[in-house]
mmCIF file of the C-alpha atoms, coordinates in Angstrom:
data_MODEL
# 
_entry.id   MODEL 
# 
loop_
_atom_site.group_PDB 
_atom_site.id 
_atom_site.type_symbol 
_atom_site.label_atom_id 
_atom_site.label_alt_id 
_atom_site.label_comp_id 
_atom_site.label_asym_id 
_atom_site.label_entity_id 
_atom_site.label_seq_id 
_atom_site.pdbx_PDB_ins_code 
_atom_site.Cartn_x 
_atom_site.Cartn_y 
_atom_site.Cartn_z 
_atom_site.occupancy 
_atom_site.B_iso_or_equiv 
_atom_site.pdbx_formal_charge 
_atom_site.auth_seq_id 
_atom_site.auth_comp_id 
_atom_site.auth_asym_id 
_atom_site.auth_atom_id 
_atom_site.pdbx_PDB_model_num 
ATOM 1   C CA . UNK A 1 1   ? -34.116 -9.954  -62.305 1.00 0.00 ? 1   UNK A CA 1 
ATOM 2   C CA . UNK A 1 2   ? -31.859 -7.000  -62.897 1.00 0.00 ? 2   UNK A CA 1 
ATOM 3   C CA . UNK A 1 3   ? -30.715 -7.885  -59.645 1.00 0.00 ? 3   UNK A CA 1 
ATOM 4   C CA . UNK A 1 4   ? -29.417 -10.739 -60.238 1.00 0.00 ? 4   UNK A CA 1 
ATOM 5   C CA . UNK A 1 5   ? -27.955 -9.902  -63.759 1.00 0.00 ? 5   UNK A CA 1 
ATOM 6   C CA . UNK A 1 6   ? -26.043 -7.512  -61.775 1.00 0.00 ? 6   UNK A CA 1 
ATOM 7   C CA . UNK A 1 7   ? -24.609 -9.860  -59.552 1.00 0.00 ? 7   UNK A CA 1 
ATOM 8   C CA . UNK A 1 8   ? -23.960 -12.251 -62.487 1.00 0.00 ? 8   UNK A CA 1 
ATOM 9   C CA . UNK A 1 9   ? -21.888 -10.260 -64.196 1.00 0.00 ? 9   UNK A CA 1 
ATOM 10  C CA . UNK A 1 10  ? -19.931 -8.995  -61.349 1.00 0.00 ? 10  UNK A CA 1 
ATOM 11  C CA . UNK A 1 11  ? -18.889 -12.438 -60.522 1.00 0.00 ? 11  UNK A CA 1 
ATOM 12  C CA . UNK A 1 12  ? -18.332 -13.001 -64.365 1.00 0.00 ? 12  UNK A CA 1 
ATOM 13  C CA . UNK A 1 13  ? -15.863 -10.232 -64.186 1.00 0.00 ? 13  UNK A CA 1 
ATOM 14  C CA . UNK A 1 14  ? -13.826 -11.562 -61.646 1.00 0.00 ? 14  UNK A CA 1 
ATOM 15  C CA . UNK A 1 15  ? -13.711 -14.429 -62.691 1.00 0.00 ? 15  UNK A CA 1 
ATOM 16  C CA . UNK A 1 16  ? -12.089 -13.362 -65.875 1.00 0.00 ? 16  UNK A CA 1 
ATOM 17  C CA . UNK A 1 17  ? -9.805  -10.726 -63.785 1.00 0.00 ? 17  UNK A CA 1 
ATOM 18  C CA . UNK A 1 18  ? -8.349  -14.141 -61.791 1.00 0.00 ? 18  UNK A CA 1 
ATOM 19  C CA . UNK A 1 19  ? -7.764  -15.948 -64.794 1.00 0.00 ? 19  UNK A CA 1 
ATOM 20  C CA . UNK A 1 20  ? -5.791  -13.332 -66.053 1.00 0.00 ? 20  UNK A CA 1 
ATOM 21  C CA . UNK A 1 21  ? -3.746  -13.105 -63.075 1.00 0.00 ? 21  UNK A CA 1 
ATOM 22  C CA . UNK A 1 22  ? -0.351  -14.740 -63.069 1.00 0.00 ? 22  UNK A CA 1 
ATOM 23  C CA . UNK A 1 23  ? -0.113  -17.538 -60.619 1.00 0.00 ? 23  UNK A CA 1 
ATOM 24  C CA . UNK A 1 24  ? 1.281   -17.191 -57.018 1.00 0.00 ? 24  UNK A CA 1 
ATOM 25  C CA . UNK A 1 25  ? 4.596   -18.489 -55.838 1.00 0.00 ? 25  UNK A CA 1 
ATOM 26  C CA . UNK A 1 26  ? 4.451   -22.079 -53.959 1.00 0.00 ? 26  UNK A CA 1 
ATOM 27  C CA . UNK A 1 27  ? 5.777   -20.254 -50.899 1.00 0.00 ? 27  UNK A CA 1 
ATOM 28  C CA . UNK A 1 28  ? 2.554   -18.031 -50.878 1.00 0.00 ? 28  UNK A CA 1 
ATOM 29  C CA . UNK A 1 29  ? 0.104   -20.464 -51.590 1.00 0.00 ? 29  UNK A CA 1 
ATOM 30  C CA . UNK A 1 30  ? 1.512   -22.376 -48.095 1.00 0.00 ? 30  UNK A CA 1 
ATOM 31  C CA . UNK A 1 31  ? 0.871   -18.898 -45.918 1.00 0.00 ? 31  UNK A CA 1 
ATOM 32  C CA . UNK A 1 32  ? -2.374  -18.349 -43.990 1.00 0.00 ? 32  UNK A CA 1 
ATOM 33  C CA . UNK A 1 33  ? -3.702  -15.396 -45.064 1.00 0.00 ? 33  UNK A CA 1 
ATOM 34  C CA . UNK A 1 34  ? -5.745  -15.413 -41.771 1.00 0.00 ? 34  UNK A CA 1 
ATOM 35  C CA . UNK A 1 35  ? -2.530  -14.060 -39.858 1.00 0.00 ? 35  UNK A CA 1 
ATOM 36  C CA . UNK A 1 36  ? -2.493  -11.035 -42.421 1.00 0.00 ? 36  UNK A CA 1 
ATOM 37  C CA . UNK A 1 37  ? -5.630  -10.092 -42.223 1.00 0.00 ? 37  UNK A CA 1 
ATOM 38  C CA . UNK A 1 38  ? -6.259  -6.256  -40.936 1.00 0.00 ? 38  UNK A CA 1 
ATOM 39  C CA . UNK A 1 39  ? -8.471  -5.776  -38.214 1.00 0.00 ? 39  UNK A CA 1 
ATOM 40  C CA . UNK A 1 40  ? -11.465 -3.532  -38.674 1.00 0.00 ? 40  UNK A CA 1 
ATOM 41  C CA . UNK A 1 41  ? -10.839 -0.151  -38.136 1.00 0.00 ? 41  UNK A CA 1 
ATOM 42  C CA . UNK A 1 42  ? -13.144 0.676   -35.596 1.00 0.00 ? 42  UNK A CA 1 
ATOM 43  C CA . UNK A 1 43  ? -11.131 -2.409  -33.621 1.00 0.00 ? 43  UNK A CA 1 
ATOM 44  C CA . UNK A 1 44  ? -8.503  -0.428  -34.265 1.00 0.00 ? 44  UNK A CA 1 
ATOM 45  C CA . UNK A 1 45  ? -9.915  2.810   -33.051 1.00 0.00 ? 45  UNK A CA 1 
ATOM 46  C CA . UNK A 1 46  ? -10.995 0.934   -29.603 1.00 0.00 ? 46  UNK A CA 1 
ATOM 47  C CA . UNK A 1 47  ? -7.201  -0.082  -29.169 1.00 0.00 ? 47  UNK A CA 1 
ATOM 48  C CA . UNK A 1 48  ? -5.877  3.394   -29.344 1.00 0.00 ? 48  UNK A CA 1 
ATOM 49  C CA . UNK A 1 49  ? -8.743  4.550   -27.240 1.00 0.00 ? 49  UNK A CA 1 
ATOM 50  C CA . UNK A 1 50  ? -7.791  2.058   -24.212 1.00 0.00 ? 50  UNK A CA 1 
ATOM 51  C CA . UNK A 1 51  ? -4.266  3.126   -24.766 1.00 0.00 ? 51  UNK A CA 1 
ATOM 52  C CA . UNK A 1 52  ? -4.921  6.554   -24.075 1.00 0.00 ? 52  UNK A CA 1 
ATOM 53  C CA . UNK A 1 53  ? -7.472  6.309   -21.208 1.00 0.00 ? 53  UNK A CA 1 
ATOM 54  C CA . UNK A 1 54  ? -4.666  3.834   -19.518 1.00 0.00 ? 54  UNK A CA 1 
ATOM 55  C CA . UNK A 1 55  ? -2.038  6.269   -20.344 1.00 0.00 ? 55  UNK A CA 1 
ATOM 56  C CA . UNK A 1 56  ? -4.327  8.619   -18.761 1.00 0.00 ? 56  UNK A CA 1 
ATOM 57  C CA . UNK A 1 57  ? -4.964  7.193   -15.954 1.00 0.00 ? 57  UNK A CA 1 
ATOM 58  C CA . UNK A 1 58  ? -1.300  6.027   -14.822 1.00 0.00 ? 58  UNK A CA 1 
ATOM 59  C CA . UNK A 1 59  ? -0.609  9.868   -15.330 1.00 0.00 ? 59  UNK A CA 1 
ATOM 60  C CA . UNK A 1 60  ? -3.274  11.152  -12.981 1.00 0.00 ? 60  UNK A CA 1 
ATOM 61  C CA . UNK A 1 61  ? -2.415  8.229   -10.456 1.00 0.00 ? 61  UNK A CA 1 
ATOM 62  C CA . UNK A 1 62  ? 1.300   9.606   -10.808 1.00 0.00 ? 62  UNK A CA 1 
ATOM 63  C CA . UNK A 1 63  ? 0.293   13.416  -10.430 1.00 0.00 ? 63  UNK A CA 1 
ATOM 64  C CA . UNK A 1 64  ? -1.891  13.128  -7.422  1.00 0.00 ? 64  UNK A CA 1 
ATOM 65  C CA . UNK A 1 65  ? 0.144   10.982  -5.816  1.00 0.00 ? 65  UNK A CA 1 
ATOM 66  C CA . UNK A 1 66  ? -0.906  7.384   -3.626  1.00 0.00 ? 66  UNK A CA 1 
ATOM 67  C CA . UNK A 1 67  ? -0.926  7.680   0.000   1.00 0.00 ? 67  UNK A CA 1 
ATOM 68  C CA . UNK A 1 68  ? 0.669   4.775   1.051   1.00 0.00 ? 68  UNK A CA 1 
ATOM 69  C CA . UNK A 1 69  ? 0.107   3.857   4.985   1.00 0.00 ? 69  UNK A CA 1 
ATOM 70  C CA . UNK A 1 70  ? 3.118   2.623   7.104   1.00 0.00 ? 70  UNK A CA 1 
ATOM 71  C CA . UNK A 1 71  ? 2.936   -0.858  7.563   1.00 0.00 ? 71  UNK A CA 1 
ATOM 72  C CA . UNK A 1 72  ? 0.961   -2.181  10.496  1.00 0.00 ? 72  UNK A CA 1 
ATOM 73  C CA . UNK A 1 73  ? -1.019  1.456   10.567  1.00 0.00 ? 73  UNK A CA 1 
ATOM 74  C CA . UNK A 1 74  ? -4.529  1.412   12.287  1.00 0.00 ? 74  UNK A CA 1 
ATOM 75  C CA . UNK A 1 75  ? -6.117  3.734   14.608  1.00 0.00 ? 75  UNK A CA 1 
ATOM 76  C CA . UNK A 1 76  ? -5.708  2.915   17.797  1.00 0.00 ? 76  UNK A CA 1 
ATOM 77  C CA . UNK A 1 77  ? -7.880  5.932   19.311  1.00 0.00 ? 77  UNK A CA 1 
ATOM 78  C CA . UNK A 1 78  ? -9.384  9.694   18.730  1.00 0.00 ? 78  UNK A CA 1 
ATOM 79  C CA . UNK A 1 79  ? -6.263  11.216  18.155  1.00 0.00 ? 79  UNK A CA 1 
ATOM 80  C CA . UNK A 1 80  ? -4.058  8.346   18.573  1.00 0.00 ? 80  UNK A CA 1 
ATOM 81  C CA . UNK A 1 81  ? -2.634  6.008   15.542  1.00 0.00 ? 81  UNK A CA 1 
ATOM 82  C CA . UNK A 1 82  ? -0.182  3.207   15.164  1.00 0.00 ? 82  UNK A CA 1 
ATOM 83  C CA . UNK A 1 83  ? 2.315   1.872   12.655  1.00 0.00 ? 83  UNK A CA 1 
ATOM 84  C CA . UNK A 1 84  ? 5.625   -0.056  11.696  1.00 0.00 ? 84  UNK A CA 1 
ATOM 85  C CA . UNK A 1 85  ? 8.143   2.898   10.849  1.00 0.00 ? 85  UNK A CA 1 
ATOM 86  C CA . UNK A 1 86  ? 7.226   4.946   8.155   1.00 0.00 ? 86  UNK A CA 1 
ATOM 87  C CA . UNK A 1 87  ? 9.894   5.451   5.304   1.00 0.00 ? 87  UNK A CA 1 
ATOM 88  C CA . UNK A 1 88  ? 10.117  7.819   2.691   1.00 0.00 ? 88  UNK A CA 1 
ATOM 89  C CA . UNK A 1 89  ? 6.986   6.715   0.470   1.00 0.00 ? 89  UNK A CA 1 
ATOM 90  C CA . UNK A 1 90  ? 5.102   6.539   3.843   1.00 0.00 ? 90  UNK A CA 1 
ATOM 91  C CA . UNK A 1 91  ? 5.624   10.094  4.689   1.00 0.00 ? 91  UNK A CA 1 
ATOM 92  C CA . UNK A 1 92  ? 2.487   12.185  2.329   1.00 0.00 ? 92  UNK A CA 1 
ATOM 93  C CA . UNK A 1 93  ? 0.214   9.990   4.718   1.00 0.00 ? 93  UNK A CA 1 
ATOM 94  C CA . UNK A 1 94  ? 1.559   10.625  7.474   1.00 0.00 ? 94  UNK A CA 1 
ATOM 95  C CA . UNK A 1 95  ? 1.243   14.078  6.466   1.00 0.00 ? 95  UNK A CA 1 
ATOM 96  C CA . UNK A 1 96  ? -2.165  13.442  6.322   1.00 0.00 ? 96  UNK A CA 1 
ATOM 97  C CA . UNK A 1 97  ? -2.896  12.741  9.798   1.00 0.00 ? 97  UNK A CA 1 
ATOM 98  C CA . UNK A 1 98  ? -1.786  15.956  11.123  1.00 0.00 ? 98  UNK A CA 1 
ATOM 99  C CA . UNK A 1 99  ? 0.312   14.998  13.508  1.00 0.00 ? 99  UNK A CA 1 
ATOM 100 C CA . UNK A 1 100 ? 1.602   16.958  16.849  1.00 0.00 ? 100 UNK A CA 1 
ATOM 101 C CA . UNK A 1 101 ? 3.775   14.359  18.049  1.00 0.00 ? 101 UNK A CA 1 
ATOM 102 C CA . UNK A 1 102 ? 5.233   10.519  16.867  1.00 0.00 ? 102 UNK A CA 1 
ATOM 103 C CA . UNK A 1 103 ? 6.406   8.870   19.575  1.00 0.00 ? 103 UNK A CA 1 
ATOM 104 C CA . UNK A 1 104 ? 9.242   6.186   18.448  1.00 0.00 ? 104 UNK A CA 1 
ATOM 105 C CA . UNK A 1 105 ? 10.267  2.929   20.317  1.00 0.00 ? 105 UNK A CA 1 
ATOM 106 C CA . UNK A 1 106 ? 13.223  1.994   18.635  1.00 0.00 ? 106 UNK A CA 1 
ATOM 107 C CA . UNK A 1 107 ? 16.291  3.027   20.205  1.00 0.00 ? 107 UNK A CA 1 
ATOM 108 C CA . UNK A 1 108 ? 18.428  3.913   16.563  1.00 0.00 ? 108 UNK A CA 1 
ATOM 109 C CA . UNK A 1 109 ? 18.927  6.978   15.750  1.00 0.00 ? 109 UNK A CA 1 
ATOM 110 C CA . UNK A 1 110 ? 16.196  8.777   14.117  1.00 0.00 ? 110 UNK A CA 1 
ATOM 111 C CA . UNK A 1 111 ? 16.777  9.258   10.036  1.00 0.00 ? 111 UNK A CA 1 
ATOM 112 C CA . UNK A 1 112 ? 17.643  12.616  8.826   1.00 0.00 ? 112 UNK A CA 1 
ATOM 113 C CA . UNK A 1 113 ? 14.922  12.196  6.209   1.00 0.00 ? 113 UNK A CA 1 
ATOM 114 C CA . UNK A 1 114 ? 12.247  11.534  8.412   1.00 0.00 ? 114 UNK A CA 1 
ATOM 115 C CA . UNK A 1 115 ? 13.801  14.518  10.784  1.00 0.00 ? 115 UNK A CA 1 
ATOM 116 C CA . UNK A 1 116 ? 13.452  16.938  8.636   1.00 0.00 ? 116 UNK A CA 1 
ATOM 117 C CA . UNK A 1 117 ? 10.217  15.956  7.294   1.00 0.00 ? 117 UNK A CA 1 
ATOM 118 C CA . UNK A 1 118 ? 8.969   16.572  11.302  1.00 0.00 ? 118 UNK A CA 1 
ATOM 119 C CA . UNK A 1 119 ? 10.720  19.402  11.781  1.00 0.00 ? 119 UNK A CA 1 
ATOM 120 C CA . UNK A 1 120 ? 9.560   20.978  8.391   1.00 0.00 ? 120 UNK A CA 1 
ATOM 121 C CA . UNK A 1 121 ? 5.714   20.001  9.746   1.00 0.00 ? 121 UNK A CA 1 
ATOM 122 C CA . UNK A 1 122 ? 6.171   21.304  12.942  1.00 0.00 ? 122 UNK A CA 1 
ATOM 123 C CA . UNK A 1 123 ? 5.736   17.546  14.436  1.00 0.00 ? 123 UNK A CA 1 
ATOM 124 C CA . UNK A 1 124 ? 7.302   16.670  17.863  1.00 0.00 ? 124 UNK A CA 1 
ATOM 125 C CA . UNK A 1 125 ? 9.478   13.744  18.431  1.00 0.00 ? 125 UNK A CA 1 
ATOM 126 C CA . UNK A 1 126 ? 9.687   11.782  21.525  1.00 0.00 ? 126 UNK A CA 1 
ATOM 127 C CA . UNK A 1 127 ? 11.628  8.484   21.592  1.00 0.00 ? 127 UNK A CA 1 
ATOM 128 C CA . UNK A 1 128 ? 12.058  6.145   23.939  1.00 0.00 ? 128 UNK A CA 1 
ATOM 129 C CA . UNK A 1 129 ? 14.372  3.188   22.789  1.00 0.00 ? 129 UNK A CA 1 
ATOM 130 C CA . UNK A 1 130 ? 13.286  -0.184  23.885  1.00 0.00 ? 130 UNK A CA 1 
ATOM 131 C CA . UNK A 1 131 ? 15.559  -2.959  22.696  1.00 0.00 ? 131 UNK A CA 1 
ATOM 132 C CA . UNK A 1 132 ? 13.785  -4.880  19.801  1.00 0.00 ? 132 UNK A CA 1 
ATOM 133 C CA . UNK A 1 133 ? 15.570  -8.561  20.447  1.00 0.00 ? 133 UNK A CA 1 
ATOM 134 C CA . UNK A 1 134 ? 13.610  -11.634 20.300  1.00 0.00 ? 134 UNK A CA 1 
ATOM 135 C CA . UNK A 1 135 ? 13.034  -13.083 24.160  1.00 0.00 ? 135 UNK A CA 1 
ATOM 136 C CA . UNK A 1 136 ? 14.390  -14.853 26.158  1.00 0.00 ? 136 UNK A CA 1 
ATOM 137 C CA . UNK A 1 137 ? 17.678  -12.103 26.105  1.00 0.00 ? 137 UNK A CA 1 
ATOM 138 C CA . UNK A 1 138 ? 15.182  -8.624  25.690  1.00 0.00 ? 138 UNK A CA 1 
ATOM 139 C CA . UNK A 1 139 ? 13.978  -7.304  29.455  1.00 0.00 ? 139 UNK A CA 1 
ATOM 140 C CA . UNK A 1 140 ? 11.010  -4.664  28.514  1.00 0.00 ? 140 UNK A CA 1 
ATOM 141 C CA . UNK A 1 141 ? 11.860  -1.764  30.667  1.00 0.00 ? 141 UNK A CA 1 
ATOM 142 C CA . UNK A 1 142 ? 8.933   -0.635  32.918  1.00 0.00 ? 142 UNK A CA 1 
ATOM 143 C CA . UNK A 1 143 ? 10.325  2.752   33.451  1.00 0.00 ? 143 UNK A CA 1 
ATOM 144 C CA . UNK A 1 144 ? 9.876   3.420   29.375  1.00 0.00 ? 144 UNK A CA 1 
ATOM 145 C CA . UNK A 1 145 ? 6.918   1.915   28.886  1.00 0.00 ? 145 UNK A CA 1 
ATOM 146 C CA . UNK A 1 146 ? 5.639   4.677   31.691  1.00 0.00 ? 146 UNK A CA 1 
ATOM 147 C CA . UNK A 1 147 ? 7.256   7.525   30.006  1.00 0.00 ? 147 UNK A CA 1 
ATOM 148 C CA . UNK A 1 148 ? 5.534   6.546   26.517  1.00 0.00 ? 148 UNK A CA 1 
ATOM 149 C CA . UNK A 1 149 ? 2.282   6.591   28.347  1.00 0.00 ? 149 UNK A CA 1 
ATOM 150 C CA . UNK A 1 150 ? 2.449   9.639   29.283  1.00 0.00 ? 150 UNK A CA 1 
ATOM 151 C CA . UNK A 1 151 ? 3.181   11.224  26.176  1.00 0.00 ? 151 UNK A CA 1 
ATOM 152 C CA . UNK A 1 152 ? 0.382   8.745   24.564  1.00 0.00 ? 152 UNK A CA 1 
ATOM 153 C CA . UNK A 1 153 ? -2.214  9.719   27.647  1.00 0.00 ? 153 UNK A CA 1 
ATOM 154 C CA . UNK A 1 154 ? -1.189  14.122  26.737  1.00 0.00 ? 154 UNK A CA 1 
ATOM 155 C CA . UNK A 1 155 ? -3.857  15.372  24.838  1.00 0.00 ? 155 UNK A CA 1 
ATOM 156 C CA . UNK A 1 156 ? -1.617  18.381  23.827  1.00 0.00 ? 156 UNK A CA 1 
ATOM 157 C CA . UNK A 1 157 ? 0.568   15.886  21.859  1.00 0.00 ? 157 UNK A CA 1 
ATOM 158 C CA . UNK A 1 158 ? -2.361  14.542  20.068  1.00 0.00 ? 158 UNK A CA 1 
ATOM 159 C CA . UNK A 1 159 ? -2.368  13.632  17.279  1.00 0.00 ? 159 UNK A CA 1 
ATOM 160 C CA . UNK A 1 160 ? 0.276   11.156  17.746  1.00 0.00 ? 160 UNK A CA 1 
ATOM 161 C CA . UNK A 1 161 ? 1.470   8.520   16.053  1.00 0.00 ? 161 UNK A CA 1 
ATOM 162 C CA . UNK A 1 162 ? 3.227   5.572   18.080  1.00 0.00 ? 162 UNK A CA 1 
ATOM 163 C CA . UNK A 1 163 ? 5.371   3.377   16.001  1.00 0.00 ? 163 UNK A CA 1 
ATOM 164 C CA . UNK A 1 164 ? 8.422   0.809   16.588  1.00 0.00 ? 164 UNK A CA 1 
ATOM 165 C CA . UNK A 1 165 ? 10.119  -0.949  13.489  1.00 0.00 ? 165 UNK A CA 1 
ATOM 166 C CA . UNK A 1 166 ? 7.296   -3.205  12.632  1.00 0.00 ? 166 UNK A CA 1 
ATOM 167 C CA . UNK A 1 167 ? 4.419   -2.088  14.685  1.00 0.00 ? 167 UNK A CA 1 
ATOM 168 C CA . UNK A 1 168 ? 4.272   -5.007  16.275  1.00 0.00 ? 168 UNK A CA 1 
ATOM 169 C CA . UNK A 1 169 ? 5.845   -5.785  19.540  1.00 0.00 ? 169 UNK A CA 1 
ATOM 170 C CA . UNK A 1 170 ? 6.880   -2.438  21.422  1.00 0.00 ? 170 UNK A CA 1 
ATOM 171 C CA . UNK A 1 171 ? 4.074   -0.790  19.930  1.00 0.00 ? 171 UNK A CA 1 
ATOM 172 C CA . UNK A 1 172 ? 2.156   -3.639  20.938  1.00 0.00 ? 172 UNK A CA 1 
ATOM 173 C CA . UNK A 1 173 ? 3.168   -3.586  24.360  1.00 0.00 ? 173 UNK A CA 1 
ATOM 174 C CA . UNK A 1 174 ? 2.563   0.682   24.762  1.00 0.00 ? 174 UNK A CA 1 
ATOM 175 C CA . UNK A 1 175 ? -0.995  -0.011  23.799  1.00 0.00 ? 175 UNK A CA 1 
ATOM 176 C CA . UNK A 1 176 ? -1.589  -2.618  25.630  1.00 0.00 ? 176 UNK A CA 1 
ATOM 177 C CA . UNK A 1 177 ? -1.250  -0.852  28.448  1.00 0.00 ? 177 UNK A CA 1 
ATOM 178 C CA . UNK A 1 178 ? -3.464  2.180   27.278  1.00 0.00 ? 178 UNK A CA 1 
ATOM 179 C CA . UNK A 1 179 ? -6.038  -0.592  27.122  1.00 0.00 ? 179 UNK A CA 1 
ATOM 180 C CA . UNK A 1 180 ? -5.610  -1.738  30.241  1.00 0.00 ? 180 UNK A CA 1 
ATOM 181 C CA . UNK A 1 181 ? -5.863  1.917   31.312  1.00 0.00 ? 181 UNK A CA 1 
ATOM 182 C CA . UNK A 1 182 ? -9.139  2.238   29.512  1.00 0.00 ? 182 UNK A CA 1 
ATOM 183 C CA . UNK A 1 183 ? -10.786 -0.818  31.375  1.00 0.00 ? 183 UNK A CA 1 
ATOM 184 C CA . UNK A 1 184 ? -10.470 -2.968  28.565  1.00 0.00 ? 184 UNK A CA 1 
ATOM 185 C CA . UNK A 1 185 ? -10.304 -6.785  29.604  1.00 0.00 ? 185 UNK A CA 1 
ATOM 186 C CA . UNK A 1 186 ? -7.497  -8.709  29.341  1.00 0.00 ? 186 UNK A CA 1 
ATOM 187 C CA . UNK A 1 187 ? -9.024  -10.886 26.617  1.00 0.00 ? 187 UNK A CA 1 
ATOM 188 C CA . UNK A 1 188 ? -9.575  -7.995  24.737  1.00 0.00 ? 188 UNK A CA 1 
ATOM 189 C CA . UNK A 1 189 ? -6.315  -6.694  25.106  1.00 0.00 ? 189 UNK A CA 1 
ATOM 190 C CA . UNK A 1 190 ? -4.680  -10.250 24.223  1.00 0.00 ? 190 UNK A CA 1 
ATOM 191 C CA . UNK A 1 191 ? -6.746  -10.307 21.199  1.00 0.00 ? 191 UNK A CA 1 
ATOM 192 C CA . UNK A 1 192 ? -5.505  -6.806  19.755  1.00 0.00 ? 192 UNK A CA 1 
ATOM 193 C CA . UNK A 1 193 ? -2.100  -7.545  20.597  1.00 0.00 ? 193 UNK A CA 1 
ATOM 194 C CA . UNK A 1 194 ? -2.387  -10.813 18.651  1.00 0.00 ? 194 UNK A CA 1 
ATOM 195 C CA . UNK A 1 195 ? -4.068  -9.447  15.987  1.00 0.00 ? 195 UNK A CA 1 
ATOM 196 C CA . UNK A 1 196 ? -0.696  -7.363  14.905  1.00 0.00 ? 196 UNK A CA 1 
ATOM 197 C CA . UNK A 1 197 ? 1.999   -9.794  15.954  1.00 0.00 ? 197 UNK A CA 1 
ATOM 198 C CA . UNK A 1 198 ? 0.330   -12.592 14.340  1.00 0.00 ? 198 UNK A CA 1 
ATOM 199 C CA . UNK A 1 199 ? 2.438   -16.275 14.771  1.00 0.00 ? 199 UNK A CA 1 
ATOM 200 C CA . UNK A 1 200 ? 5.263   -13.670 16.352  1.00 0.00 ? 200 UNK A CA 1 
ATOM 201 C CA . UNK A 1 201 ? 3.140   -13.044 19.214  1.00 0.00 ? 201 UNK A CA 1 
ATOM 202 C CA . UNK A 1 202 ? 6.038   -12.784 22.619  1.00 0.00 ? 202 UNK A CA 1 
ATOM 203 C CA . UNK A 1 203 ? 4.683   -14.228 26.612  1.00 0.00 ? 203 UNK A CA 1 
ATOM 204 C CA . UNK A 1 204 ? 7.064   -11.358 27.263  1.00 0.00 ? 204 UNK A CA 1 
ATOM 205 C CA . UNK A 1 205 ? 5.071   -8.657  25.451  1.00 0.00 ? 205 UNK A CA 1 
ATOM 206 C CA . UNK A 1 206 ? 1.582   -10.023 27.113  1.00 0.00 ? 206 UNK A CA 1 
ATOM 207 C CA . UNK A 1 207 ? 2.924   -10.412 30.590  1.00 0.00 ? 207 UNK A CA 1 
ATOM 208 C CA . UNK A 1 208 ? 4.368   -6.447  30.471  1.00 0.00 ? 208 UNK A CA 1 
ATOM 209 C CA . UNK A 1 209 ? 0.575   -4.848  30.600  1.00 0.00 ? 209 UNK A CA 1 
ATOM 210 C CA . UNK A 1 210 ? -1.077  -6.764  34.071  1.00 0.00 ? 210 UNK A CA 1 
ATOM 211 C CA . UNK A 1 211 ? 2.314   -5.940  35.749  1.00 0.00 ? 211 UNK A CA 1 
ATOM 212 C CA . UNK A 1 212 ? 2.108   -2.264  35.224  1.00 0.00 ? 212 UNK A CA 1 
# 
């Protein structure tokens, strides 16, 4: 019962504390006082928390630094990887790996950037340029595709990284024929090949490995 008194004249006294109040403008009575409503604190607390550990985050991710791969980069072998050209962004990774040696296909001048990084690594660079034009006008020359082998088939250059512009084609071609000196069937070989050039697969590119 004293309960409820209580109650009763709590309510009583707000009642009386409303009718006292002056009356609101028209232009407030029209808002929705849902909009204005505060959320909870401990909402609030939960927002500033996410904030932080996202902020957090981002800064770690920034500080250690992402390895990004080169484009096209697998593993062809023990000792022995593949890739599109790496750029700038690419390089950490490819500091990763080690490397002895990258052996480049494309017949451009190497960038100083990328240079330096090899030079400042102790990293060895052979290249042998192969034209990169779309057939019928490129003729794949036999006599580089033997050099590259035989920096590919030196274990002292290992690791090495082969790589053309998009580790597709040339680089396709080069490791082709390292299958084909590892006994791998042709089907095999056609299917790897394929599996990096994609819908840009070249007859030129798959004909290059049996005549070797």
């Amino acid at each position: 019962m004293r309960q409820e008194a209580t109650c009763s004249l709590v309510l009583t006294q707000d009642a009386q504390h409303r009718k006292n109040q002056p009356p609101l403008a028209e232009e407030d009575d029209d808002r929705d006082h849902t909009d204005d409503a505060m959320p909870p604190p401990c909402s609030i607390l939960l927002r500033q928390e996410e904030g932080e550990a996202t902020a957090a985050a981002a800064a770690a991710a920034a500080g250690e630094g992402l390895l990004v791969p080169p484009l096209n980069f697998a593993m062809v072998d023990h000792g022995v990887y593949r890739s599109g050209f790496p750029d700038i962004s690419n390089l950490p990774f490819v500091e990763s790996l080690r490397l002895r040696s990258v052996l480049c296909l494309c017949p451009e001048p190497y960038p100083e950037a990328n240079q330096e990084f090899l030079r400042a690594h102790g990293i060895r660079l052979f290249q042998f340029g192969i034209d990169g034009s779309k057939e019928p006008f490129v003729n794949i020359p036999e006599d580089r595709i033997r050099e590259a082998l035989k920096v590919v088939l030196d274990v002292a250059n290992h690791p090495v990284l082969i790589h053309c512009k998009r580790g597709k084609h040339r680089t396709g071609c080069v490791v082709g024929c390292l299958r084909k000196l590892q006994r791998w069937c042709l089907t095999s070989i056609f299917d790897e090949y394929q599996r990096f050039a994609a819908a840009k697969a070249r007859v030129s590119d798959l004909r290059i490995g049996p005549e070797l």
